[in-house]
C-alpha positions in Angstrom: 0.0 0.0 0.0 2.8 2.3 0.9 4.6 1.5 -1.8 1.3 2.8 -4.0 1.5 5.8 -2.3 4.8 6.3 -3.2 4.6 5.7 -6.7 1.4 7.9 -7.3 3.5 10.5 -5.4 5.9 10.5 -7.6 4.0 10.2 -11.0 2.3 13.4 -9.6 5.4 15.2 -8.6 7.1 14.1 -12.4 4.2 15.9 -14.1 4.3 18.9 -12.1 7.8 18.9 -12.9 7.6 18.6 -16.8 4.5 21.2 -16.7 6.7 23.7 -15.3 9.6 23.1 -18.4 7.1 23.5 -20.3 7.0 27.0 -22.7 4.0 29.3 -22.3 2.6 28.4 -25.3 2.1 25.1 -24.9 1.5 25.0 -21.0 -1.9 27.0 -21.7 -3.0 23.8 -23.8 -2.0 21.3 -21.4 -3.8 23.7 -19.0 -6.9 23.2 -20.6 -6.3 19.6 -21.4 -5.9 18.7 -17.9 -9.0 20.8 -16.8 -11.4 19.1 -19.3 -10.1 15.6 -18.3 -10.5 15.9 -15.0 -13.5 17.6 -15.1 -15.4 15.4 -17.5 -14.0 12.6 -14.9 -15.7 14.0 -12.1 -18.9 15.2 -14.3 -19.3 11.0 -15.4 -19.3 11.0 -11.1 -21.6 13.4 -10.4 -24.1 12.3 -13.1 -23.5 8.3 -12.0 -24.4 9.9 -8.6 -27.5 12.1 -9.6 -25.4 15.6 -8.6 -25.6 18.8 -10.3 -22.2 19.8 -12.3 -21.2 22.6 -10.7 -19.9 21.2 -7.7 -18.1 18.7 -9.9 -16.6 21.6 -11.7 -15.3 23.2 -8.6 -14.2 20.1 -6.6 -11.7 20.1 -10.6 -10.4 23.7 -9.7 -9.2 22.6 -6.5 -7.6 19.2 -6.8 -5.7 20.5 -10.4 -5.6 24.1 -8.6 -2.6 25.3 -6.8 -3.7 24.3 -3.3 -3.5 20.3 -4.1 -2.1 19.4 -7.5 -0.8 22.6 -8.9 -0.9 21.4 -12.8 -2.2 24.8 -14.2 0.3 27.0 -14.7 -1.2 29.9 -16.1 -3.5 31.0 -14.1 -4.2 34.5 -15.0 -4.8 33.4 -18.4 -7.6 30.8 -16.7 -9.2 33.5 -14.8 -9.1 35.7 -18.1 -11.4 32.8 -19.8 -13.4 32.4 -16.6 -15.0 36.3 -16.7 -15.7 35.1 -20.0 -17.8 32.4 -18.9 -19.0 34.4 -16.6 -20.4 36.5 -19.7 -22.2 33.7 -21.1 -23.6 32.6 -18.1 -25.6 35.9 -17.7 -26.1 36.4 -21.8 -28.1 32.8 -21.3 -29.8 34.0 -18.1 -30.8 36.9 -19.6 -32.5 35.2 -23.0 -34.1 32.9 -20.1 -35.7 36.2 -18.9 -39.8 36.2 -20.2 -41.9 37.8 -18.5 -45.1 35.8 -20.4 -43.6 32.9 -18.3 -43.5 35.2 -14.7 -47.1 36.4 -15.7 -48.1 33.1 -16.4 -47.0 32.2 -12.4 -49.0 35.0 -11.1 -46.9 38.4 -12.0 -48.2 40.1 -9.0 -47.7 37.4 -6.3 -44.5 36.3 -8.0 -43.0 40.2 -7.4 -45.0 40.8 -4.1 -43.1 37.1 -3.1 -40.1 37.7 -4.7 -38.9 41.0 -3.1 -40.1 40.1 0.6 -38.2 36.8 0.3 -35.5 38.7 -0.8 -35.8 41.6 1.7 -36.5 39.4 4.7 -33.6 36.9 4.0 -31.2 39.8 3.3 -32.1 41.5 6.9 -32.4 38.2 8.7 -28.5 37.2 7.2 -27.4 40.3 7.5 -28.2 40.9 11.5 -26.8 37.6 12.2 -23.4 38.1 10.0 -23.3 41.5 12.0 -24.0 39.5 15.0 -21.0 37.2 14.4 -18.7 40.2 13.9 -18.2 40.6 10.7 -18.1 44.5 8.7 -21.3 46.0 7.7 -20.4 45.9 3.8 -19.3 41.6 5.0 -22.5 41.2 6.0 -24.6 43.0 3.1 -22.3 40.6 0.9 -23.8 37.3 2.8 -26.8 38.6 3.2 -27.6 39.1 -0.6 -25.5 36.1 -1.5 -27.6 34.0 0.2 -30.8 35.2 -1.0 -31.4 33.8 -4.4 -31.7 30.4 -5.4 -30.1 28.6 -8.3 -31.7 29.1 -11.8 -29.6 26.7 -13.6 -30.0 23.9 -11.0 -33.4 23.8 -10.7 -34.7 24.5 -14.1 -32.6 21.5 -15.3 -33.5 19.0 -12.2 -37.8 20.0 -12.6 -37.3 19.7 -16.4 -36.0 16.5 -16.0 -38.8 15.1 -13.9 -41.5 16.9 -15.8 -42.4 19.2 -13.3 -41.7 22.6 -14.5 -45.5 22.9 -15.6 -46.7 21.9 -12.3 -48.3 25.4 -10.3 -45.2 24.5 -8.1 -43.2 24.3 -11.2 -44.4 27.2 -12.5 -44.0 29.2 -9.2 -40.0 28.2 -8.6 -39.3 29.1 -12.3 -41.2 32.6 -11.5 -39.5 33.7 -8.9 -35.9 32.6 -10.0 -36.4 34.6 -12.9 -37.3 37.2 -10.7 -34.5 37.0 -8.5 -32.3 36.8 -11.3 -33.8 40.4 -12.2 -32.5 41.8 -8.5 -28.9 40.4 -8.7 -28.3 42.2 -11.3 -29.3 44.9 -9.4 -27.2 44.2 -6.6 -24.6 43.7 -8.9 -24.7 47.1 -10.2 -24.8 48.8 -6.4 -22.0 46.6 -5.3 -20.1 47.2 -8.4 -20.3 50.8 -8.0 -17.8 50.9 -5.1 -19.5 53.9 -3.4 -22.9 53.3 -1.4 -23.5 56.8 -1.2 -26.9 58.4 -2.9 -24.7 60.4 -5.7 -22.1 57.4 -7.0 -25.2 55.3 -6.9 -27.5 57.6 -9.0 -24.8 57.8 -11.5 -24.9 54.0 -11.4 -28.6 53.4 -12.5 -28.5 57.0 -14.7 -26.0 54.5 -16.5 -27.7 51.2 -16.4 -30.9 52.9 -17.3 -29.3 54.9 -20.4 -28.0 51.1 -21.6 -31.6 49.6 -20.8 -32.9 52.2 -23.2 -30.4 51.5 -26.0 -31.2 47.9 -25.6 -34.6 48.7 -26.1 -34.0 50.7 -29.0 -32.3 48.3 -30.7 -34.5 45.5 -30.1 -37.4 47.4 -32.2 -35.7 48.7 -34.7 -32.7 46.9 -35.5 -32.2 43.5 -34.0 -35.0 41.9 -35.1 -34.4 42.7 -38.8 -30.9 41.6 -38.5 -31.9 38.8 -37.2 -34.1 37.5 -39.7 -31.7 38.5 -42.7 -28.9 36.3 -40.3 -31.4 33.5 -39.8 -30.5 32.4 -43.5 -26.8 31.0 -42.5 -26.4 29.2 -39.1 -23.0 30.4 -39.0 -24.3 34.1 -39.6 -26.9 33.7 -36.8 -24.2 32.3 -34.2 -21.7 35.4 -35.0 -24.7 38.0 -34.7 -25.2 36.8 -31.4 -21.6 37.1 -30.0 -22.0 40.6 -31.6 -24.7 41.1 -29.7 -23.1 40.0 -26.6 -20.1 41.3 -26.9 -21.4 44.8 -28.2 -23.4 45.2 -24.6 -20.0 44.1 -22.8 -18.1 46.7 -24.1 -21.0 49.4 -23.9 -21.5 48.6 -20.2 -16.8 48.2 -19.6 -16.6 52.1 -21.0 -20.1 53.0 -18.9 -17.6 51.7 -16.2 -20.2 49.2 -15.1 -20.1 45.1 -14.7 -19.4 43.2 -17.7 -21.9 40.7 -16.3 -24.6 43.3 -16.7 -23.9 44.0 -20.1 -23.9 40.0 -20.7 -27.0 40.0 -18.9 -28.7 43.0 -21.1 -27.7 41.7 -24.2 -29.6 38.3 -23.7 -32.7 40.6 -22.3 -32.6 42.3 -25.4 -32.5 38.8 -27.5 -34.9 37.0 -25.3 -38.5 37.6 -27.5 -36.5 37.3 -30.7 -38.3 34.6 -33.1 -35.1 33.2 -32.9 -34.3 33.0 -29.3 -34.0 28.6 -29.4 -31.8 29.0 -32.2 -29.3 31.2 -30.8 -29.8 29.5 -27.1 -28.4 26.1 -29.5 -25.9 27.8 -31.1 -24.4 29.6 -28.1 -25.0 26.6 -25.4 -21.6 25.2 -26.9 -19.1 28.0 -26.3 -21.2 29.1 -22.9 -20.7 25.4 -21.5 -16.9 25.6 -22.2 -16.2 28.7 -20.8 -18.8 28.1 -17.8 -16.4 25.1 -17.1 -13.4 27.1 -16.5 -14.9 29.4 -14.5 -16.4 27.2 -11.9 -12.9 25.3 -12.3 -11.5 29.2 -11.7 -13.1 29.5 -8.5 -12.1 25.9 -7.1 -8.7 26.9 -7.5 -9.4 29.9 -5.3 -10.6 27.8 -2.2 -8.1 28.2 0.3 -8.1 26.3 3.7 -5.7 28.3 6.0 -8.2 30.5 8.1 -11.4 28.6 7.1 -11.4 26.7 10.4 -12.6 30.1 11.7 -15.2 30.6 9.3 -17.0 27.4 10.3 -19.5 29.6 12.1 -20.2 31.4 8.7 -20.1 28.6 7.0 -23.0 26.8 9.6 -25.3 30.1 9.3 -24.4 29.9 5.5 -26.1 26.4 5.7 -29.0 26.9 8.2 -29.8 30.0 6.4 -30.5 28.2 2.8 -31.9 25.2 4.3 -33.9 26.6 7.3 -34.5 30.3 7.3 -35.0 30.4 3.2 -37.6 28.1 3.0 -39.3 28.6 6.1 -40.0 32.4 4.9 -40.7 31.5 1.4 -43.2 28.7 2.6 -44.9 31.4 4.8 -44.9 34.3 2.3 -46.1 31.7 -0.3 -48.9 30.7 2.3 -49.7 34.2 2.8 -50.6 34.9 -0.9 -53.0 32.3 -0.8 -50.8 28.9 -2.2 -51.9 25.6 -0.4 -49.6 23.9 2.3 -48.0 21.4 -0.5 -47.8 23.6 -3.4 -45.9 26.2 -0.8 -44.1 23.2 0.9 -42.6 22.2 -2.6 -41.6 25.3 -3.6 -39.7 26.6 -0.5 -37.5 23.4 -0.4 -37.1 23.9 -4.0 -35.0 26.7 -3.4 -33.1 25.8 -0.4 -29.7 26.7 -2.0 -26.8 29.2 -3.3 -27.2 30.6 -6.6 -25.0 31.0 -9.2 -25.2 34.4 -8.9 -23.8 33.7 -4.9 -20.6 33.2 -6.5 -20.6 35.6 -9.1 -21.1 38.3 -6.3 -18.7 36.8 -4.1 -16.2 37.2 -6.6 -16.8 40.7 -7.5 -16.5 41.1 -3.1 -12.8 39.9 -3.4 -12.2 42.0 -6.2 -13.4 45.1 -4.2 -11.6 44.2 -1.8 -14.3 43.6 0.5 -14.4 40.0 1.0 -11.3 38.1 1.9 -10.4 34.9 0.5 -11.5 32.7 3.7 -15.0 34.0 3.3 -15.1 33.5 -0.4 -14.0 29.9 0.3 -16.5 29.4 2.6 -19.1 30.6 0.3 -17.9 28.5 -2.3 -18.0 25.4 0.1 -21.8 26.2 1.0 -22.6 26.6 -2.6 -21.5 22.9 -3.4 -22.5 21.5 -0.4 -26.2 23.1 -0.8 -26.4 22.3 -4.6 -24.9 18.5 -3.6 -28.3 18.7 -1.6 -31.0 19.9 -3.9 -31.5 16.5 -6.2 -32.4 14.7 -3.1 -34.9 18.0 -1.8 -36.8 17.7 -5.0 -36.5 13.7 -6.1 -37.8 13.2 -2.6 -39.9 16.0 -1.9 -43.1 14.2 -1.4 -41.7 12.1 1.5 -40.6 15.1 3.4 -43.9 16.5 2.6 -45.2 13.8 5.2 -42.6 14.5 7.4 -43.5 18.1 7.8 -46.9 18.0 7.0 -48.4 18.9 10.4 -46.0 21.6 11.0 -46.3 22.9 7.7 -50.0 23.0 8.6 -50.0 24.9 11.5 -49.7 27.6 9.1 -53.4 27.3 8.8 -53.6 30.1 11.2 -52.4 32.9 8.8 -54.7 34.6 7.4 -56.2 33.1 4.2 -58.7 34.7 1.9 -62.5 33.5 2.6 -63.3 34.2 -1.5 -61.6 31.3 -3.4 -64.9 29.7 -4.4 -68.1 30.3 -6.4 -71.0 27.7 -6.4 -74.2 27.5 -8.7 -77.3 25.5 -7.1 -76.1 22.8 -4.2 -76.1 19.1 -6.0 -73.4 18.7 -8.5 -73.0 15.5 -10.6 -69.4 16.0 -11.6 -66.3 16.8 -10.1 -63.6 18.3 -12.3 -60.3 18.0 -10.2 -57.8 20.5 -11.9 -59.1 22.7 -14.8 -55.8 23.6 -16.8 -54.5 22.1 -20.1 -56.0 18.7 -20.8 -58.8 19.9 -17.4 -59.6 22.8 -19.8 -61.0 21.2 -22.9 -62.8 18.4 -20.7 -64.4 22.0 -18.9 -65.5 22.9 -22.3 -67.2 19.7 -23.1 -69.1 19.0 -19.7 -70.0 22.6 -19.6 -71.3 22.3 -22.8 -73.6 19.6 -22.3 -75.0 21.1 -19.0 -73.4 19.0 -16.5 -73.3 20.0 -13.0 -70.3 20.7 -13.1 -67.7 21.6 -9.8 -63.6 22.3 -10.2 -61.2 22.0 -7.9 -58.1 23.5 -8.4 -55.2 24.2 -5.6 -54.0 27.5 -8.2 -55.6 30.5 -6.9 -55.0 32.5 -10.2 -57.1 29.8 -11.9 -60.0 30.1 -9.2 -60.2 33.8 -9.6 -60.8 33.4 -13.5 -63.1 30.9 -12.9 -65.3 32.8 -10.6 -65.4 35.8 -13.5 -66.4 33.2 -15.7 -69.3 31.5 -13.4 -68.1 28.2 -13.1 -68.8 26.7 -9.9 -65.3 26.0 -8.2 -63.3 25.3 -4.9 -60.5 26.1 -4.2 -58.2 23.8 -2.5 -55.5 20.3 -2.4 -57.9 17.5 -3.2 -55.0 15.0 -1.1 -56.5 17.3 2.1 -58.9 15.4 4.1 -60.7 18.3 5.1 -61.3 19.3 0.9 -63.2 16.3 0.3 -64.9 15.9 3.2 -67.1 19.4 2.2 -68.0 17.4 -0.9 -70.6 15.2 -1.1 -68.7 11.9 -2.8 -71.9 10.3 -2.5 -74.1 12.5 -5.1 -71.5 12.2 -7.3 -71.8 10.4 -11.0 -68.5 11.5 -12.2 -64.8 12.2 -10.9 -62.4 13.2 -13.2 -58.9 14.1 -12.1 -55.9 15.8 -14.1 -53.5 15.4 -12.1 -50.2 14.2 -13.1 -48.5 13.4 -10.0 -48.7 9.2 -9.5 -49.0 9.2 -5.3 -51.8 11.8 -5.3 -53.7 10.2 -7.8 -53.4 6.7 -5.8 -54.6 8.5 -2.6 -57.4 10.2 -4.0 -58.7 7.3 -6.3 -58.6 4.9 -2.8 -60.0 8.0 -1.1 -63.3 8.3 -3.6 -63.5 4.5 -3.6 -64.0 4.0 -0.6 -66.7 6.6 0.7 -68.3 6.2 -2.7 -67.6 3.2 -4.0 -70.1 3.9 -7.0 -68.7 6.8 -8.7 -67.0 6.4 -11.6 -63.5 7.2 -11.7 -61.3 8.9 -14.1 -57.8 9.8 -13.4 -54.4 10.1 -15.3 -51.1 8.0 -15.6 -47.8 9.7 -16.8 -46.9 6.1 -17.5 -47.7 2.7 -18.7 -46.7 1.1 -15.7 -48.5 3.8 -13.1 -51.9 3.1 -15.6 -51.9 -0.4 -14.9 -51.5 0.0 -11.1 -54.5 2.7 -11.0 -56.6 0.1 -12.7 -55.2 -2.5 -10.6 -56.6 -0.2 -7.2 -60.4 0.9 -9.1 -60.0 3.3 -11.5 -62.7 3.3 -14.2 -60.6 4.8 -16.6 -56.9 6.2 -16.9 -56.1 8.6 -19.1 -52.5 8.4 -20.7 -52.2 11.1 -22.2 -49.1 10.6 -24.4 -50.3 7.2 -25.6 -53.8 9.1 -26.5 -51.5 12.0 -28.3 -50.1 9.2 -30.4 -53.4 7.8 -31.3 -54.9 11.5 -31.9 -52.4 12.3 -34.4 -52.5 9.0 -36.1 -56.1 9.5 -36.5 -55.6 13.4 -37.9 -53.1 11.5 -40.2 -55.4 8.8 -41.8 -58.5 10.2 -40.9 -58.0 13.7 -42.8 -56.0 11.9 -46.0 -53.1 14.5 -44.9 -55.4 17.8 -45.4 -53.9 19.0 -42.1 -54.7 22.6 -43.2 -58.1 21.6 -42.1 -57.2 19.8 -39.2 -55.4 23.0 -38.1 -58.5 25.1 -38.5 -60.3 22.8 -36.6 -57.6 22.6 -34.0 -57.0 26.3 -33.8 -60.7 27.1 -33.1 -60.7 24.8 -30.2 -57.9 26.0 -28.9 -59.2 29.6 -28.8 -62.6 28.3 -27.4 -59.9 26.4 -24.1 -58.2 29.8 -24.4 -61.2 31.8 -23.9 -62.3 29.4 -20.7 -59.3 29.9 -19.2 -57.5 33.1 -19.7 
C-alpha cells in the first residue's frame, strides 16, 4: 500500500515537474487539457451519482488548482477565460428572462413574493453576519449572497422530472427569474464601489441609459438583422456574440459590470423569433467557458483561516436550508398557495445561486471579502447544490414529514373568497381545470353537467369565478377538501392530475366513501396506468399514448389535409383559451 503511495506521489510530482519546463505556449493547452479531463471525470461522477455539475466543476479547480495538484500554470490566463464564462452565463440567463412565463406564475404574487423573500432573507442574514462580527459591507455581501436560489440547478432538475409545468413548477421558475432580475441589481450597487446616494444615482442613470439602448435596438434593428442572419447558421451564431459582446463593451466604457452588459444583451435577444436557435448555437461556447470558470473558482478555495469561518459557514447552511424556505413557505402561504404547493416550492429553493458566486467574486475584487470568506461561500454553494437533487426527487416524502407543521400555518390569514357555487347538488367533479382539465371543462360545460372544479392554483379560481363556473378552491389530497364534498351525489370524478401518489390516494380515497362513482384519473406512465386500474379506476387517461393515437387519427383520418385539421384545432384551442384566460 505504501509503496502505492509512493509511486502515485511520484507520478504526480514528475508531471508537475515537466509542466513547469514547459513553454508558455504550450503550458496554456496542457492547462486546458488537464482541466477538461478531469472535469469530465468528475462530471461522469456526479451524473452516476445524480449531482448537479457545478460542484463537480469546482471540486476540478481545486484538486488540479494550486492548493492540491498545482498542474495549471497559467493561471491569470484561466481566470481571463473564466469572466468570459462568466459572460455567457448571464447572456443565457438573460434570454431565459420572459416575463409571459413570470405572468403566467401569477406576476403580481410572484414580485409581491419575490422582493419580501429577498428583503427578509437579506435583513435576517445580514443581522446575524453582523451579530458574528463581521463588517457592515461583509454582511450586506452574505446577506444578498444567500438570497437567491439557483436558476440553472433547478430548471434543469424539474425539467427532468417533468415538473416545470406543475403550479409548483411554474412558481420556482417565476421567482428565480425574478430573483435573477435583482442580482443584477445588486450587482450594479456593489459594483459601484461607493454606497453613497450620488455614485449610486450615476450607477442606474447609466444602467438605465444602456436599458434604453437595448430597447431601442431590439425594435428597430435587432429583429431585422436577425431575420436576414437567420439564412446562414454560421451568420446567426456570429450576430449573437455581436450582440453580446457589443453590450459588454457598452456597459466596460459605462464603467459598469461586464456581467450586466452579458445580462442585457440576452434581455434584449430573449423575444427574438429566434431565441431557441441562438440558445443552441451559443449553449456550446457558454458550457466551455462556464467550465473554467467554476474550475476558476475551485482553485481559489483556500483552507488556511477557514477553520474560523466554520460559524459562517453553519449560518451559510442553516440559512439556505432553514431560514430560506421557512420564509418562502410562509410568504407563499400568505398569498393564498396551499400547504403542498408552498411546501414544494420553498425546499425547492433551499440553496446558493450562481449568482452567490458571481457576487462573491466581485466582493474579493473590491476588496471587500477576503479569500477565507469567499472559500467558505464556495464550500456552501457545493455543499447546498450537492443537496438539492435529493430535496426535490424526494420532496413528497418530506412533505409527510413536515406535514403537520407545515399546517400549522393554517392560522395565517387566508382569503374567505376562493370559491363560487351554482345551485347545491353537483353530478361531476372536475379535479384540476388547466390544459388537458380545460377542454374536458368545455365539453361538460357544454352539455349542461353539474359541473364543480377543484383546483389548488388561486390565479385559476379567480378566472373561474369571473367566468361562473362553480369552483373550490383547495388540495384535493386534504382530508378536510373532500370531506365538504358530497362523494356520494356524485356520477363523475375526473382528475388531471399528473402526479402518481396523489392520484393513488385520492382514487382509494373516492372508492371507498363512494364506491359507486366512476373514476377517471391520469397516468404519466404505462406502468403507473396499470397500477390505477389494478386499485379501481374506471378509466386512466394516458395522455401521451392518447396523443399518439390522436395524431394518427388526424393523419389517416383527414388523407393529410392538415390545413383543415389546423383550423379545426385552432378554433378549439381559442374556445380552451377563452375558458381559461
Amino acid at each position: 500500500m505504501v509503496s502505492i503511495t509512493g509511486y502515485a506521489v511520484d507520478v504526480v510530482s514528475g508531471i508537475g515537474n515537466h509542466i513547469a519546463k514547459l513553454p508558455a505556449s504550450e503550458a496554456i493547452i496542457f492547462d486546458i487539457a488537464v482541466i477538461l479531463i478531469v472535469a469530465a471525470i468528475l462530471a461522469f461522477i456526479a451524473k452516476f451519482l445524480r449531482q448537479p455539475l457545478i460542484p463537480a466543476y469546482v471540486l476540478t479547480g481545486l484538486i488540479i488548482g494550486p492548493l492540491v495538484f498545482g498542474f495549471v500554470r497559467n493561471l491569470d490566463l484561466i481566470y481571463a477565460f473564466s469572466e468570459i464564462g462568466i459572460a455567457f452565463l448571464l447572456f443565457t440567463a438573460g434570454l431565459e428572462i420572459s416575463f409571459k412565463k413570470i405572468k403566467e406564475a401569477g406576476l403580481k404574487k410572484i414580485v409581491l413574493i419575490g422582493l419580501l423573500q429577498v428583503g427578509v432573507i437579506f435583513a435576517s442574514v445580514f443581522f446575524l453576519a453582523d451579530f458574528m462580527g463581521l463588517t457592515s459591507l461583509q454582511a450586506a455581501y452574505i446577506g444578498i449572497i444567500l438570497a437567491f436560489g439557483s436558476t440553472m440547478v433547478d430548471i434543469k432538475l424539474l425539467a427532468d422530472r417533468g415538473e416545470l409545468v406543475t403550479l409548483h413548477g411554474r412558481l420556482v421558475l417565476g421567482i428565480l427569474l425574478f430573483q435573477d432580475l435583482i442580482a443584477i441589481i445588486a450587482i450594479v450597487v456593489f459594483t459601484s464601489g461607493n454606497f453613497a446616494v450620488g455614485p449610486l444615482f450615476i450607477a442606474f442613470a447609466k444602467l438605465a441609459t444602456i436599458l434604453i439602448v437595448a430597447i431601442v435596438l431590439q425594435k428597430y434593428v435587432l429583429n431585422k438583422l436577425f431575420r436576414f442572419a437567420a439564412r446562414s447558421n454560421e451568420l446567426l451564431f456570429l450576430s449573437s456574440l455581436a450582440v453580446l459582446f457589443f453590450f459588454i463593451i457598452l456597459t466596460y466604457v459605462s464603467e459598469l459590470s461586464i456581467v450586466i452588459g452579458a445580462f442585457i444583451a440576452g434581455v434584449s435577444l430573449a423575444n427574438s423569433p429566434f431565441k431557441m436557435e441562438l440558445e443552441s448555437r451559443v449553449a456550446p461556447l457558454r458550457d466551455f467557458f462556464a467550465i473554467l470558470f467554476f474550475v476558476a473558482l475551485g482553485m481559489q478555495i483556500v483552507f488556511s483561516g477557514i477553520g474560523e469561518r466554520m460559524v459562517l459557514l453553519w449560518v451559510l447552511l442553516a440559512g439556505a436550508f432553514l431560514i430560506k424556505p421557512i420564509i418562502t413557505l410562509i410568504l407563499l402561504r400568505v398569498t393564498c398557495y396551499r400547504s403542498r404547493t408552498s411546501f414544494f416550492t420553498a425546499i425547492s429553493l433551499a440553496q446558493l445561486s450562481e449568482f452567490s458566486l458571481i457576487i462573491g467574486a466581485i466582493g474579493v475584487s473590491m476588496g471587500a471579502l477576503d479569500v477565507s470568506i469567499f472559500s467558505t461561500v464556495i464550500l456552501a454553494t457545493i455543499i447546498t447544490m450537492s443537496v438539492t437533487p435529493y430535496f426535490i426527487n424526494l420532496k413528497d416524502g418530506l412533505y409527510r414529514v413536515f406535514k403537520y407543521p407545515v399546517r400549522m400555518l393554517r392560522f395565517l390569514p387566508m382569503r374567505d373568497d376562493l370559491k363560487y357555487e351554482r345551485g347545491d347538488d353537483k353530478d361531476v367533479l372536475l379535479i384540476g381545470s388547466h390544459r388537458m382539465g380545460g377542454a374536458l371543462m368545455e365539453e361538460l360545460l357544454g352539455k349542461k353537467d353539474k359541473l364543480l372544479v377543484v383546483d389548488y392554483n388561486p390565479e385559476v379560481i379567480g378566472i373561474l369565478k369571473k367566468k361562473k363556473v362553480s369552483c373550490i378552491y383547495g388540495d384535493v389530497t386534504s382530508p378536510e377538501l373532500l370531506d365538504k364534498i358530497n362523494l356520494k351525489k356524485l356520477r363523475l370524478v375526473i382528475s388531471t392530475i399528473p402526479d402518481y401518489g396523489e392520484t393513488l390516494h385520492l382514487l382509494k380515497k373516492i372508492k371507498r366513501v363512494a364506491p359507486k362513482v366512476k373514476v377517471v384519473v391520469t397516468g404519466s406512465r404505462i406502468s403507473e396506468a396499470l397500477r390505477l386500474y389494478k386499485a379501481g379506476a374506471d378509466f386512466v387517461v394516458t395522455p401521451k399514448i392518447i396523443a399518439g393515437q390522436e395524431l394518427a387519427e388526424v393523419i389517416h383520418g383527414s388523407k393529410m389535409d392538415l390545413k383543415k385539421e389546423k383550423r379545426k384545432h385552432l378554433k378549439h384551442l381559442s374556445e380552451i383559451h377563452k375558458l381559461l384566460y
